[in-house]
C-alpha positions in Angstrom: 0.0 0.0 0.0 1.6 3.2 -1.0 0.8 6.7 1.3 -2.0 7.9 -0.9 -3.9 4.7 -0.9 -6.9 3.7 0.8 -6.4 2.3 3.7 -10.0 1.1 3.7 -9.7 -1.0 0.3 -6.2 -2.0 1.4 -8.0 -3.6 4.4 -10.4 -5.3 1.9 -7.7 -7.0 0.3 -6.6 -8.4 3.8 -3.4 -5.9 4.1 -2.1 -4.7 7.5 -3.2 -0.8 7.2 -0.9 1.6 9.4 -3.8 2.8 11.3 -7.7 1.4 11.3 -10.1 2.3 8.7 -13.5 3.8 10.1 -16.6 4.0 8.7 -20.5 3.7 10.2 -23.3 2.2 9.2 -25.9 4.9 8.6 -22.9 7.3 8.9 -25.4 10.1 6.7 -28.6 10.3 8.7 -31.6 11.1 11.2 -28.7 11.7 14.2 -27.2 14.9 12.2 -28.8 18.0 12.1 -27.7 18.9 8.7 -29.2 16.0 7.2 -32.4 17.4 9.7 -31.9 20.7 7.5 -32.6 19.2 4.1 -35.3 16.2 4.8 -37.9 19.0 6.3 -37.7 19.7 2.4 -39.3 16.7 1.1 -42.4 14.6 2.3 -41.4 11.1 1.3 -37.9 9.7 1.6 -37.6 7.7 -1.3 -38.1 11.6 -3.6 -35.2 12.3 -1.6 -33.2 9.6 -2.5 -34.2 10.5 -6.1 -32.8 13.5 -6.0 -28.7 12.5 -6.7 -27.6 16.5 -6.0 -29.1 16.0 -2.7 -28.0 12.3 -2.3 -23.9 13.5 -2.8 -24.7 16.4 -0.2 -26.6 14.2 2.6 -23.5 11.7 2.0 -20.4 14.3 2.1 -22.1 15.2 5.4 -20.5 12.6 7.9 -16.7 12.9 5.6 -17.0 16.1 6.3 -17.7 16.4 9.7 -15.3 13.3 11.1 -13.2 12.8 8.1 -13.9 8.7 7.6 -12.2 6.8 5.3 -14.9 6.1 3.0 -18.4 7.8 2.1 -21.3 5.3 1.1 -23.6 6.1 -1.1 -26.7 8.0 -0.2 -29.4 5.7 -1.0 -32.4 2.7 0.4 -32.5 -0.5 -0.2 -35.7 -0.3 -1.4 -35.2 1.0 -4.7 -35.3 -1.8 -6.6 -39.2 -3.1 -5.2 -40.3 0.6 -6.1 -38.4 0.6 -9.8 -40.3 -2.8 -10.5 -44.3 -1.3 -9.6 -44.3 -2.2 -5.7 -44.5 1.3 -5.4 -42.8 2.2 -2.1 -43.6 5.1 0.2 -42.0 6.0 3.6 -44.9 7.2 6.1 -43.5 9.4 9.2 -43.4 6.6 12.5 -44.3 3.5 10.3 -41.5 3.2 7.6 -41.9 1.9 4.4 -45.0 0.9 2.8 -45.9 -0.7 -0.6 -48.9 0.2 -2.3 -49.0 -2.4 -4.9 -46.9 -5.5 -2.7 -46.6 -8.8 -3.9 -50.2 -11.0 -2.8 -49.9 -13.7 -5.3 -47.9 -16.1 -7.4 -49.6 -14.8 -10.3 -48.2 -11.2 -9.4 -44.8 -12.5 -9.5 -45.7 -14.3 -12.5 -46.3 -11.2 -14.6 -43.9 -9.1 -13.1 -42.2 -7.2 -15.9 -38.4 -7.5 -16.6 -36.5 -5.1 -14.3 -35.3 -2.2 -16.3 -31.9 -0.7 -15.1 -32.5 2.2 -16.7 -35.2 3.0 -14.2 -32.2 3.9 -11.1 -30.3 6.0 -13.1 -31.0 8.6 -10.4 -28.9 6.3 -8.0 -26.1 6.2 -10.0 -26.0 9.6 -10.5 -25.5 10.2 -6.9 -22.6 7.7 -7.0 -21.5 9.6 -9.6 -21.6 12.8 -8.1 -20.5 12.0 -5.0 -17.9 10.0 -5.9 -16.6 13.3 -7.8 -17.1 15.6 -5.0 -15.0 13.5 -2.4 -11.7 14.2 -1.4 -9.2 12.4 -3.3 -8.3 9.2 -2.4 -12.0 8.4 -0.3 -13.8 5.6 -2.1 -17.4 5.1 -2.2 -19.3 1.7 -1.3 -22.3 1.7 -3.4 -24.6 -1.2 -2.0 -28.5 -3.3 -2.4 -30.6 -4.8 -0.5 -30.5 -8.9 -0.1 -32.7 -10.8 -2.3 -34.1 -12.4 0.9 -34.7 -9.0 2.5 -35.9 -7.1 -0.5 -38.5 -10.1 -1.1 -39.7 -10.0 2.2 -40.7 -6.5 2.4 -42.0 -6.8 -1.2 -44.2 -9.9 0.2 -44.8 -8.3 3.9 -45.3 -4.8 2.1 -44.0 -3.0 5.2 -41.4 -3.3 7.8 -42.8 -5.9 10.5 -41.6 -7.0 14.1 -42.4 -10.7 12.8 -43.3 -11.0 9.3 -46.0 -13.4 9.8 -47.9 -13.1 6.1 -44.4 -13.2 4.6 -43.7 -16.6 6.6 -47.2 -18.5 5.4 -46.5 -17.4 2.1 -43.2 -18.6 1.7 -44.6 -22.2 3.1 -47.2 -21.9 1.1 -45.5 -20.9 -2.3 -42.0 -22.1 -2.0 -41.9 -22.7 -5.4 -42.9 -19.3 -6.8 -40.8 -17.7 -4.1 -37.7 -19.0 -5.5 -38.9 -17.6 -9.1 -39.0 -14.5 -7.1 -35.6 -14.3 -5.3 -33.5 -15.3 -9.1 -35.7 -12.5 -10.2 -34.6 -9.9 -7.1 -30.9 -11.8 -7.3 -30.9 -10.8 -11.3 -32.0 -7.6 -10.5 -29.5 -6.8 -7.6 -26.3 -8.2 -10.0 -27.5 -5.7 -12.7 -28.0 -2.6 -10.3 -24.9 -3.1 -8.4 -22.9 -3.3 -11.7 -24.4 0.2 -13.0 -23.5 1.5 -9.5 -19.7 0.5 -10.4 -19.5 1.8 -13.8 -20.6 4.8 -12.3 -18.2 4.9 -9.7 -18.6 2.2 -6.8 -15.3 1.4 -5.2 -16.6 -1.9 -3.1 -20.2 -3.1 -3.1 -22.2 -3.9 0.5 -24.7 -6.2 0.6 -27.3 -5.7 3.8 -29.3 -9.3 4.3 -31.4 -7.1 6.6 -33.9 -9.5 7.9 -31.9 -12.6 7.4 -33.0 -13.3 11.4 -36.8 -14.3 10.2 -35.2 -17.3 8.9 -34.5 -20.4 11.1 -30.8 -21.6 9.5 -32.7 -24.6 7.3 -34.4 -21.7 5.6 -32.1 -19.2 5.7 -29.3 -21.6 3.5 -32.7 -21.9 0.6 -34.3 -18.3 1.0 -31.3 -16.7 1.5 -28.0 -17.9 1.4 -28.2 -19.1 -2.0 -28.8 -16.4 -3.6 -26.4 -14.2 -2.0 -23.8 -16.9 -2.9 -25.0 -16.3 -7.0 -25.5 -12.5 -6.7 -21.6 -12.5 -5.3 -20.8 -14.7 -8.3 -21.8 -13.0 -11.1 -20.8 -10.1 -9.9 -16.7 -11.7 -9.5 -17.8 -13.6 -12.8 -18.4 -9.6 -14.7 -15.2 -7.9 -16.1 -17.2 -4.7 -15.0 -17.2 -6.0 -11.1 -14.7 -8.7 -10.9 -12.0 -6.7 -9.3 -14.9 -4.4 -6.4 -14.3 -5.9 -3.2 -17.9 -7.5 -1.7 -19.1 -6.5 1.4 -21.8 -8.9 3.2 -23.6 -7.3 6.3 -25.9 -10.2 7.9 -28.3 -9.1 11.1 -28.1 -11.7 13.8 -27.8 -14.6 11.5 -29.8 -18.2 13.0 -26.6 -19.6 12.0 -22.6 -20.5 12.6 -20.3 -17.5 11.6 -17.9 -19.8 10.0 -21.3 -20.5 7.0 -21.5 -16.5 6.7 -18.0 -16.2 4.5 -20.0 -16.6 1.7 -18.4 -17.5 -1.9 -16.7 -14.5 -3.3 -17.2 -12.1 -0.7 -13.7 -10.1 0.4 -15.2 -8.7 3.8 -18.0 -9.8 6.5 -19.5 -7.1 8.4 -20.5 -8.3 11.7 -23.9 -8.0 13.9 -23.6 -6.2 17.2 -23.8 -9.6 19.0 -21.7 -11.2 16.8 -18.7 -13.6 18.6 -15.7 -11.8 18.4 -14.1 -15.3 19.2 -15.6 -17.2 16.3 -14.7 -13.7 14.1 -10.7 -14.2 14.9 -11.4 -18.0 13.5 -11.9 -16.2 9.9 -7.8 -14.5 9.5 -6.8 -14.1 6.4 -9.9 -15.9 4.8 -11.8 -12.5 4.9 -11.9 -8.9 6.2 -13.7 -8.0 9.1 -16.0 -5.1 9.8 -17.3 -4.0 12.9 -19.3 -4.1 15.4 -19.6 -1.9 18.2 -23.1 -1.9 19.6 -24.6 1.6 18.5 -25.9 1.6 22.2 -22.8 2.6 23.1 -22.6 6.0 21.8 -25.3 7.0 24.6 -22.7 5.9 27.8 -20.5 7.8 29.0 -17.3 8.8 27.1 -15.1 6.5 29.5 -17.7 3.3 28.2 -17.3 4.4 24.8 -13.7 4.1 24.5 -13.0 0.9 27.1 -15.7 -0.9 24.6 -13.9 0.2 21.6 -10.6 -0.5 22.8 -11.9 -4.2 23.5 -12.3 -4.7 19.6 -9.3 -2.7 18.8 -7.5 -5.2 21.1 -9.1 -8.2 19.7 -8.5 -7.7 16.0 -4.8 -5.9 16.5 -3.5 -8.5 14.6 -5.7 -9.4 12.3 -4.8 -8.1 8.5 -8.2 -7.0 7.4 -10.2 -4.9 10.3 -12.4 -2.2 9.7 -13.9 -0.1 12.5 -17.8 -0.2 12.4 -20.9 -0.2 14.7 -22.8 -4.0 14.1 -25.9 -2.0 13.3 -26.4 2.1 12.0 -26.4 4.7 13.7 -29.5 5.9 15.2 -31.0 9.2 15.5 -31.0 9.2 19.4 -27.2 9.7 19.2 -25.1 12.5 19.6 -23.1 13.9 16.7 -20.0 14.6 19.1 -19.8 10.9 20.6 -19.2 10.2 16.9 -16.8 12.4 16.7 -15.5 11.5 20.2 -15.3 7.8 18.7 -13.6 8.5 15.6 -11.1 10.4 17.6 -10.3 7.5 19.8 -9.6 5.5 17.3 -7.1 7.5 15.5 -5.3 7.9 18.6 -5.6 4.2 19.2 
């Protein structure tokens, strides 16, 4: 690695960095009053996110503020459902919500052949952001799971349980598997656009992989991560983009998350450290302070830090990172306060 490289794609390629790259989940968000200044402009989220000028600003917000080592782009994973005639709305307190969800086989059926031409606003944003970054700070451009984008599409809002997306995957296993090649398809082509457009390294957030029990999570879910992560190696366009893989509290053994092709798991907040270490040199590492943290004390904050600091000192490979996003309850400074820390580490 020379002195102007990354040091965050350097640790993607499982090369000891001379200090530890940082970057947080939800780094752009609800918790920052700047990004407070310019969603009181718009009513729903998601004609926000289509807005790339305003994507590249609400992302250069957190590099700004605490210098991190990489931006991500500004973005939900819930653009693909509402590009394909789900038609996704965020409502103030209850999240997203489809209008048109999927009820039927016979709606997945005639589902029309996703059209990547339809996100063009997203990579816009990459592009722009990736433009007005300081040289030398990469951009992860990311989707959705197929799991986790079909089970919002089938739900047709978040859910503490998912119950109607659970009967219907017992009932219709058949067409659900139509449904997740189709979301897997999808995901390969959108991710590729966001790389010609700029995309350093590619995340992947199986957000709801914890509905599945682990004899449903290798069908409905680890599957098809495992052939979205191929084609994308399998593309001259993406073959060289490090792959990212972000699994919430997984029903299953760490060692079955380094999925095929992926350069880097990004572990839950109550992810084993022990079992992590298990993984050197097989894959990067990223993560996973509990985001509850940032609300203690600034003594708590940095002893619980240190702790993973200590732990992964010697593995090639670590990336600093909370095992969930930010959330708005927290204070700007104890991010800064964090990121501080760490540099000093």
């Amino acid at each position: 690695m020379t002195q102007t490289e990354s040091i965050f794609l350097a640790a993607l390629r499982k090369e000891k960095t001379s200090e530890t790259p940082i970057w947080y989940m939800r780094q752009a968000g609800r918790y920052m009053p700047e990004y407070h200044a310019v969603r009181k402009n718009f009513k729903n989220f998601l004609d926000m996110c289509k807005r790339p000028e305003v994507c590249c600003e609400l992302a250069l917000q957190p590099i700004n503020a605490f210098k991190l080592d990489t931006a991500i782009l500004f973005s939900d994973i819930l653009t693909i459902p509402d590009a394909i005639g789900l038609e996704v709305e965020f409502i103030e307190k209850q999240g997203p919500v489809f209008r048109n969800p999927i009820k039927s086989p016979e709606h997945i059926k005639n589902l029309a052949a996703f059209n990547v031409n339809d996100l063009e606003y997203v990579y816009q944003a990459v592009k722009l952001t990736k433009a007005a970054l300081p040289k030398n700070t990469p951009i992860i451009g990311f989707a959705g799971s197929p799991w986790t984008l079909a089970a919002y599409s089938i739900e047709g809002k978040s859910s503490k349980d998912f119950e109607y997306t659970k009967k219907f995957i017992e009932t219709y296993p058949d067409e659900v598997n139509k449904f997740l090649n189709y979301l897997t398809n999808a995901c390969f082509l959108y991710l590729r656009e966001q790389v010609k457009y700029g995309a350093d390294a590619i995340q992947i957030f199986d957000s709801w992989a914890n509905l599945l029990p682990s004899d449903k999570y290798f069908e409905y879910s680890y599957q098809y991560i495992t052939k979205l992560t191929s084609m994308l190696k399998n593309d001259p366009t993406t073959s060289n983009t490090p792959i990212i893989v972000f699994t919430r509290d997984p029903r299953v053994e760490m060692n079955s998350l380094v999925y095929k092709n992926i350069d880097c798991l990004s572990l839950y907040t109550n992810s084993d450290i022990q079992q992590a270490l298990l993984l050197k040199d097989k894959v990067a590492i990223q993560g996973n302070l509990d985001p509850k943290v940032l609300l203690e004390e600034r003594s708590i904050i940095k002893a619980e830090a240190y702790k993973l600091l200590d732990a992964f000192k010697e593995y090639p490979g670590y990336i600093f990172n909370l095992g969930h996003g930010i959330t708005p309850d927290i204070d700007p400074s104890k991010v800064k306060y964090l990121t501080d820390i760490i540099r000093e580490y």
